[in-house]
C-alpha positions as a Markdown table, in Angstrom:
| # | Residue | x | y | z |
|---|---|---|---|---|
| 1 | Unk | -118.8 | -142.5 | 90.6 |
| 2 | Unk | -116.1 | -140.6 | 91.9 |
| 3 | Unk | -112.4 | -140.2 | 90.6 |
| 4 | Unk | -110.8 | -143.0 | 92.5 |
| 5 | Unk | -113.6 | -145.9 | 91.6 |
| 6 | Unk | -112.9 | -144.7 | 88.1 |
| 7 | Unk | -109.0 | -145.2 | 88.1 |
| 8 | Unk | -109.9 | -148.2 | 89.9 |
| 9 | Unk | -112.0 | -149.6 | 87.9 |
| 10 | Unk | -109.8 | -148.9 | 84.7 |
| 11 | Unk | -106.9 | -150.7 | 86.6 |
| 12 | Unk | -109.0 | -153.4 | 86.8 |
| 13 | Unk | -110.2 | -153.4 | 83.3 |
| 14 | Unk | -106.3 | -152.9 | 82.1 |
| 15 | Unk | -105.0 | -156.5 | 81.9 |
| 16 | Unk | -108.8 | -158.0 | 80.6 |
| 17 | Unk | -108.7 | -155.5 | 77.3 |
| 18 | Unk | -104.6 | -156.7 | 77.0 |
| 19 | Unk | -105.6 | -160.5 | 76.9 |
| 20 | Unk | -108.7 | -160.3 | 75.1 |
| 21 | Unk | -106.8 | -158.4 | 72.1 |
| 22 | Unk | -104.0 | -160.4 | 72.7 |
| 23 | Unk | -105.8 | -163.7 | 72.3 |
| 24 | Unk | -108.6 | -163.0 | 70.0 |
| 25 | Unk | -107.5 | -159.7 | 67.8 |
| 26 | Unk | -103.8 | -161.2 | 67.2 |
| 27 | Unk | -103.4 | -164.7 | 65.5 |
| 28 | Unk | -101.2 | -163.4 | 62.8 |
| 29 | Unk | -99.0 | -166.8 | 63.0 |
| 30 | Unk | -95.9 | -165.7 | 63.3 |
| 31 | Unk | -93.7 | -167.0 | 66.1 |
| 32 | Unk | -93.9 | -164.3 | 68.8 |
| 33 | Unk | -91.9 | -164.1 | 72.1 |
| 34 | Unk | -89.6 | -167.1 | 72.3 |
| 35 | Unk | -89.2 | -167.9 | 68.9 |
| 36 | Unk | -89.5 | -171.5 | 67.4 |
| 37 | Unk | -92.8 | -173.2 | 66.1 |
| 38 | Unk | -95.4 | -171.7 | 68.5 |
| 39 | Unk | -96.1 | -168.1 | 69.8 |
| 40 | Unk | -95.2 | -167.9 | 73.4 |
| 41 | Unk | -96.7 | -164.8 | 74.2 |
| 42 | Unk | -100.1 | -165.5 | 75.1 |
| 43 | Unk | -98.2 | -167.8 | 78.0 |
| 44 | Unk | -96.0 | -164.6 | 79.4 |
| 45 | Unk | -99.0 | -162.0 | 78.9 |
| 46 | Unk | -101.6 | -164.3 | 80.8 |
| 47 | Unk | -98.8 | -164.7 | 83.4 |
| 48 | Unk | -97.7 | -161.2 | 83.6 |
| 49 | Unk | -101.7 | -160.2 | 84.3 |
| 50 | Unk | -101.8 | -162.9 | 87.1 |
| 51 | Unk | -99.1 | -161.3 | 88.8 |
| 52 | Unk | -100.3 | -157.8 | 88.1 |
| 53 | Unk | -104.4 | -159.0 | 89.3 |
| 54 | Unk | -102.7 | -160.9 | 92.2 |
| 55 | Unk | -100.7 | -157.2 | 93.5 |
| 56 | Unk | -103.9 | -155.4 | 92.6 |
| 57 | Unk | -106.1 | -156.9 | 94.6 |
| 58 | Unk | -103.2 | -157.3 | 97.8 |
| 59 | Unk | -103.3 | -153.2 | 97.2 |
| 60 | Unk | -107.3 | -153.3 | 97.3 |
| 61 | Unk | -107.2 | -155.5 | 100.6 |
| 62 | Unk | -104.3 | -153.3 | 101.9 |
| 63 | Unk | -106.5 | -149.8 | 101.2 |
| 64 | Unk | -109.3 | -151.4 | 103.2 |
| 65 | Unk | -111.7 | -154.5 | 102.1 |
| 66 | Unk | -115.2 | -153.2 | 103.2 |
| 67 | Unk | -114.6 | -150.1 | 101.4 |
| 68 | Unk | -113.3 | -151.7 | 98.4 |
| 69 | Unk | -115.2 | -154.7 | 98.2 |
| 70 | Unk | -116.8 | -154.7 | 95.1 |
| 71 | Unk | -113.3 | -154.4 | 92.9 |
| 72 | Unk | -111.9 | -157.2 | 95.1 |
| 73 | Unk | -114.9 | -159.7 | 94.1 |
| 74 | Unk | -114.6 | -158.2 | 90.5 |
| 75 | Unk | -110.8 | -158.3 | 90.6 |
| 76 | Unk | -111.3 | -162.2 | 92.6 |
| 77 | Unk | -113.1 | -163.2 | 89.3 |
| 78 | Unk | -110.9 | -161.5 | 86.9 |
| 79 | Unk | -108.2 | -163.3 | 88.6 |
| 80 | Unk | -109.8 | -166.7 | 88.3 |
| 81 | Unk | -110.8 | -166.6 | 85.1 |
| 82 | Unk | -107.0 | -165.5 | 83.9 |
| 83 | Unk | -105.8 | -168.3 | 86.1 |
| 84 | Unk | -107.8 | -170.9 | 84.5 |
| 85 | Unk | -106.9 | -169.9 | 81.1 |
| 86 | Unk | -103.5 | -169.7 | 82.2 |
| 87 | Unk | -103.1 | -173.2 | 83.3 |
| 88 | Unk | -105.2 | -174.5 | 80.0 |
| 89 | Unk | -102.2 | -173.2 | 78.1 |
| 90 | Unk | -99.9 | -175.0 | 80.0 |
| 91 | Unk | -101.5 | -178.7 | 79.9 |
């Protein structure tokens, strides 16, 4: 692997190791961002990753599909599967 699929790959790996500690390593119960009752930061982290997938993968596609192609299917899926659990937190 050379240098650039590295950093690419860790880009892509950035906002997966955020949510999974945020949602599995950090149920302490205390209100978080937002204040009241519930903890509101899972909402803006899984948001903020969207975004950050989303601009990713516009850069990936912008740098050239066929040479990038396999971190635009992995960073497709990673931005799927934040999506989805994105919108489960809203409904």
């Amino acid at each position: 692997m050379t240098t650039p699929s590295v950093i690419k790959g860790l880009l892509l790996a950035l906002p997966v190791l955020v949510l999974s500690y945020i949602f599995f390593f950090s149920k302490n119960g205390n209100g978080g961002v937002g204040g009241g009752g519930y903890d509101l930061s899972q909402l803006y982290y899984s948001f903020f990753a969207l975004i950050y997938l989303l601009l990713l993968n516009i850069f990936f596609l912008i740098q050239g599909a066929q040479t990038n192609r396999y971190f635009l299917l992995v960073g497709v899926i990673f931005f799927l599967i934040v999506l989805f659990v994105f919108l489960r937190m809203l409904w």
